[in-house]
C-alpha positions in Angstrom: 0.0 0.0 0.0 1.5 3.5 -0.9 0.7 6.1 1.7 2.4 8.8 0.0 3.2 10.5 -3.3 7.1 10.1 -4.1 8.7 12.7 -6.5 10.8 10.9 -8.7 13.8 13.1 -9.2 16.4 12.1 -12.3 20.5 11.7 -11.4 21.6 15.0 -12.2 23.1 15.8 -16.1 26.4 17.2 -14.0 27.7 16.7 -10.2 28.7 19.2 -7.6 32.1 18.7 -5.8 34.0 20.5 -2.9 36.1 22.0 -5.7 33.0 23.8 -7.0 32.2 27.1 -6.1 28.8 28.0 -6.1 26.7 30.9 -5.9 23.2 30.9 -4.5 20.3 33.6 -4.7 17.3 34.0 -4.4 14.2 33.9 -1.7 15.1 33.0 1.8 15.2 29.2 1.2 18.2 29.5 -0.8 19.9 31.1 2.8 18.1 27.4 4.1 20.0 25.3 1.4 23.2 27.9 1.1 23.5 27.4 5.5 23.5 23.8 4.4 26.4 23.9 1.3 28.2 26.2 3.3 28.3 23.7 7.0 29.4 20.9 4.5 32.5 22.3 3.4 31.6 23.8 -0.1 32.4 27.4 -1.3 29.9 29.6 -1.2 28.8 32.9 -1.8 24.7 33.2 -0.5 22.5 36.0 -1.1 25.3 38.4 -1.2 22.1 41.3 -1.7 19.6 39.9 0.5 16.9 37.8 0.0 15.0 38.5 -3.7 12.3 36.8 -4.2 10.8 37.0 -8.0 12.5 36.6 -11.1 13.0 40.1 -12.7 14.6 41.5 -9.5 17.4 39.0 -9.7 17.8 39.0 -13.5 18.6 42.9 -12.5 20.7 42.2 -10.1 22.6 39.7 -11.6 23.2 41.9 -14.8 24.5 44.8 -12.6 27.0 41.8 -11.7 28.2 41.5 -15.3 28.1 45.2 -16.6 29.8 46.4 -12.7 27.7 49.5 -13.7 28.7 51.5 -10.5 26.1 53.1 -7.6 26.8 56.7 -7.6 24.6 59.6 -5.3 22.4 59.7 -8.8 21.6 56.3 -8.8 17.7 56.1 -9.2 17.8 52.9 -6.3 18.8 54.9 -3.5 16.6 57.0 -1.4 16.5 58.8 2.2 13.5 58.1 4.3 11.3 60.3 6.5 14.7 59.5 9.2 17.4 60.3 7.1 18.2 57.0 6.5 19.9 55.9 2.7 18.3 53.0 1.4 18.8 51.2 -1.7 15.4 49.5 -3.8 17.3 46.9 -4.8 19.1 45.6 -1.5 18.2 44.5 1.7 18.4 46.8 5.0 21.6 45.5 6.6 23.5 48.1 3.5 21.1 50.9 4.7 23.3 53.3 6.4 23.1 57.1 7.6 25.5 58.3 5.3 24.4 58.0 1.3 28.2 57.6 0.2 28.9 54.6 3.2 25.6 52.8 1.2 27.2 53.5 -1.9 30.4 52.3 -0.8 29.2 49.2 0.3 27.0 48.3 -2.4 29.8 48.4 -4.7 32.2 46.5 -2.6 29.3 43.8 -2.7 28.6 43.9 -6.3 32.3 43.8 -7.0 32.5 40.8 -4.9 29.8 39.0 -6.6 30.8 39.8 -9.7 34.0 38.0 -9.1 32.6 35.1 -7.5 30.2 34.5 -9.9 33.3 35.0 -12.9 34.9 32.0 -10.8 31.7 30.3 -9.7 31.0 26.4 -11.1 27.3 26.5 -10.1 24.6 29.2 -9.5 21.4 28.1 -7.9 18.5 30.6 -8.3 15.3 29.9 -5.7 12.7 31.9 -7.4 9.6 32.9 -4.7 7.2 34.6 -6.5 6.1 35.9 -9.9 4.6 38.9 -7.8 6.6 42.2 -8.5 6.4 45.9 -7.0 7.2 49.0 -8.9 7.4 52.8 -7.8 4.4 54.6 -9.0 6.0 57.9 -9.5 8.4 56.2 -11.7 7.8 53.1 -13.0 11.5 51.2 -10.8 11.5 48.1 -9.9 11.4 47.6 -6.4 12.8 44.3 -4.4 12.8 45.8 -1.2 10.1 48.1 0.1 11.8 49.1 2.9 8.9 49.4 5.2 7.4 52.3 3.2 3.8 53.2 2.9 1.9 51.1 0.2 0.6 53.6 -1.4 4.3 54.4 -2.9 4.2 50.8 -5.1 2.0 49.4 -7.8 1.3 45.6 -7.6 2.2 43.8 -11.0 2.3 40.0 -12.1 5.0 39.1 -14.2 4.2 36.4 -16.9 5.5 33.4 -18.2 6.6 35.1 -21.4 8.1 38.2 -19.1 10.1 35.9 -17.1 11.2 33.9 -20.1 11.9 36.2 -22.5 14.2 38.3 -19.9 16.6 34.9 -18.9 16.3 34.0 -22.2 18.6 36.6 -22.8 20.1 36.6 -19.9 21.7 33.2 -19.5 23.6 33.7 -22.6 25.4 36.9 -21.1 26.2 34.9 -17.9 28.0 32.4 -20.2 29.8 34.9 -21.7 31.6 35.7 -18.9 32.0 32.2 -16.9 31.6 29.4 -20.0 32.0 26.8 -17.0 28.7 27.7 -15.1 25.8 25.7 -14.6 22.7 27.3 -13.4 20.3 25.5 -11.1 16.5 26.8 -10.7 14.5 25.9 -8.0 10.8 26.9 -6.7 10.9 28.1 -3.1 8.3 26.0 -1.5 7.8 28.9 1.3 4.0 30.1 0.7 4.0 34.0 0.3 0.4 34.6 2.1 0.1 38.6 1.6 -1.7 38.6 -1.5 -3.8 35.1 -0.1 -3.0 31.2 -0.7 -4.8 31.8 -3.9 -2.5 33.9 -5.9 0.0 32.4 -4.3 -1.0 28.9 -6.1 -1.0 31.0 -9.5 2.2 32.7 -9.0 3.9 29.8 -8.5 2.8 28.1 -11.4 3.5 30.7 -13.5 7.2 30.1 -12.1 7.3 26.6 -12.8 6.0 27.0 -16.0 8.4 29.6 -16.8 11.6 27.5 -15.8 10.3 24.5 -17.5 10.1 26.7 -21.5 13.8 28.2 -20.4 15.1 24.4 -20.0 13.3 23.7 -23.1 15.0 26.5 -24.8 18.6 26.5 -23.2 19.3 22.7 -23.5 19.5 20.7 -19.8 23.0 20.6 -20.3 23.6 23.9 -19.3 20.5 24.5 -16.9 18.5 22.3 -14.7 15.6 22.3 -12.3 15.3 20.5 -8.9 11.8 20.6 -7.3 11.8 22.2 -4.3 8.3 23.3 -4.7 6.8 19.4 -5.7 8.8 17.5 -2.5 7.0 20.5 -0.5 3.6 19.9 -1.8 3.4 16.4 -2.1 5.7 14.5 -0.4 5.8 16.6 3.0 2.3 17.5 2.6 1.9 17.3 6.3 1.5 20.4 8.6 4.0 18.8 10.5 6.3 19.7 7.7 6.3 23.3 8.3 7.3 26.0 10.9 5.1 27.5 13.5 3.8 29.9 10.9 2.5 27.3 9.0 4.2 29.1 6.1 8.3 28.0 6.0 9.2 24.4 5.8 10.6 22.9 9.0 14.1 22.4 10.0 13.5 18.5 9.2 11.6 19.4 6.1 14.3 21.2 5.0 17.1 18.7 5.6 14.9 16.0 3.9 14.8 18.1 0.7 18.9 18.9 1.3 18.6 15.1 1.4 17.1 14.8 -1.7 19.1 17.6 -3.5 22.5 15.6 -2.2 21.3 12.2 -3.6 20.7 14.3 -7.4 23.9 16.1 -7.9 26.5 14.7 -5.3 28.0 11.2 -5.4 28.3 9.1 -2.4 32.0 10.0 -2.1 31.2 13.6 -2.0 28.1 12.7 0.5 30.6 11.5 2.6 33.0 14.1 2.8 29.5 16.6 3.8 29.2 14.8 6.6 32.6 14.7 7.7 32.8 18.5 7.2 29.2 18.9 9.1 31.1 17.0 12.0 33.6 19.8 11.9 31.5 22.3 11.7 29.6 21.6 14.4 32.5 20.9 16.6 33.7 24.6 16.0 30.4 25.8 16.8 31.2 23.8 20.1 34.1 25.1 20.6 32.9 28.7 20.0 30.1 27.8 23.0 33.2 27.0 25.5 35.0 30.3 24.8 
């Protein structure tokens, strides 16, 4: 008797090794699954922005990466709020600072930073969260981080399936330009985004899922792949018990069953092995940090 709906995931075209350097963004379950490369032993660079959760935010993002277009004090991202407070649209609140140049400093230290890594990176794993985007009304900007501003500043927008596709269409190829080794890994967050209701959530997401699946179709698997996140979520831990106390992030052992899964589809049991000896480490140093 089957008591549960298994997601049948295929070995993975290419493998990942501790020699690999990847580079993970995305919504805050790529921080989940970064935390988890990152304890193993692997090299990693995670959300070097901030959590970004839909897809034309981090297509942005990424091609400020390859053009290293720099912030300046007329940079249409940044803004001072009601406090004095520089923020940028595009980042997340830990660069906000009280000084506009110390913000633009740091933003370009970071996007330097990532641009490099990702020159040098083996693997890029994208978590897209929602197909739900926010832009200024005054002037049309995209916004990834609203920085607790009053709603009345944004207009609501919902990308489509040939928005999102037609942008990484386009984009993928300029990210091979500049690092012909990199593989790029998609991957549906399985967190629920509840503020525009369970029901529009349900749509955004497929409207992700459909979008990755026409990219693959277009790109070749070779060079791109998708692991499902998103499907283990829904139907294999489909269990309330499966989720955090806000009945909206996957649990800690939700989580490490889908690192589970991930492992078994891109890492060989050698490579498995050596995780979990670098886990043991890890979590001795923590120890060790405890005692001091």
């Amino acid at each position: 008797m089957e008591l549960q709906t298994t997601v049948d995931i295929p070995k993975g075209k290419f493998c990942i090794g501790h020699d690999d350097k990847i580079m993970l963004l995305g919504s805050c379950f790529a921080d989940e699954i970064g935390k988890k490369l990152t304890q193993c032993g692997f090299q990693t660079l995670v959300n070097p922005f901030g959590t970004i959760y839909n897809p034309a935010s981090l297509a942005a993002i990424l091609l400020r990466c390859i053009s290293l277009s720099p912030y300046s004090p007329t940079s249409r991202e940044l803004f001072a709020d009601a406090d004095g407070t520089w923020h940028s649209w595009m980042h997340h609140s830990r660069f906000s600072s009280r000084e506009q140049s110390e913000l633009i400093e740091a933003l370009n230290d970071r996007t330097n930073e990532a641009s490099e890594f990702l020159k040098g990176a083996d693997v890029l794993i994208v978590t897209l969260g929602t197909a739900i985007i926010y832009r200024l009304k005054e002037s049309g900007l995209l916004v990834s981080n609203c920085h607790k501003q009053p709603d009345s500043m944004f207009r609501r927008e919902r990308l489509t399936v040939y928005d999102i596709v037609d942008q990484w269409r386009m984009l993928l190829p300029l990210l091979r330009s500049v690092n012909p080794r990199l593989k790029v890994i998609f991957t549906v967050s399985p967190i629920r985004h509840k503020r525009d209701g369970l029901h529009i959530n349900q749509i955004s997401k497929g409207i992700l899922l459909q979008a990755v699946d026409e990219l693959l179709a277009i790109v070749g698997e070779e060079e791109c792949a998708y692991f499902p996140s998103y499907e283990l979520m829904m139907d294999e831990l489909r269990d309330y018990r499966f989720y955090a106390d806000d009945m909206i992030h996957p649990s800690p052992i939700a989580v490490e069953y889908i690192w589970q899964r991930f492992q078994n589809t891109y890492m060989t049991p050698a490579t498995q092995q050596e995780c979990l000896a670098a886990l043991k480490e890890w979590k001795r140093s923590q120890h060790r940090e405890i005692i001091r």
